[in-house]
C-alpha positions, 0 to 999 in steps of 0.5 A: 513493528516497521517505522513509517519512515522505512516504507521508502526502502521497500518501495525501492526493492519492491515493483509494483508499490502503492504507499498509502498513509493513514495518518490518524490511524493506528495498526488496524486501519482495515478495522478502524476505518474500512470504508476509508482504508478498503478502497486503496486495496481494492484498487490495487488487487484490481490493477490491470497488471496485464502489461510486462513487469518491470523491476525497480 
């Protein structure tokens, strides 16, 4: 299991990241609050990417 805490170190090696904290949840968010945690996905998986990559 991956802390929290590291999520700042991938998203410096990674473009293109979305963090999104579900504080009272545990590891299953999609199966514990769908209709809170779908959204923030589906946003993502719907973002116009149509523009140039950029690396960080």
């Amino acid at each position: 299991m991956i802390p929290f805490a590291n999520a700042r170190d991938y998203q410096s090696a990674l473009f293109d990241v979305r963090l999104v904290s579900f504080p009272d949840l545990g590891h299953l968010p999609h199966e514990e609050d769908p209709a809170r945690s779908l959204p923030p996905v589906r946003d993502f998986l719907l973002a116009d990417r149509s523009g140039p990559i950029t690396q960080p």
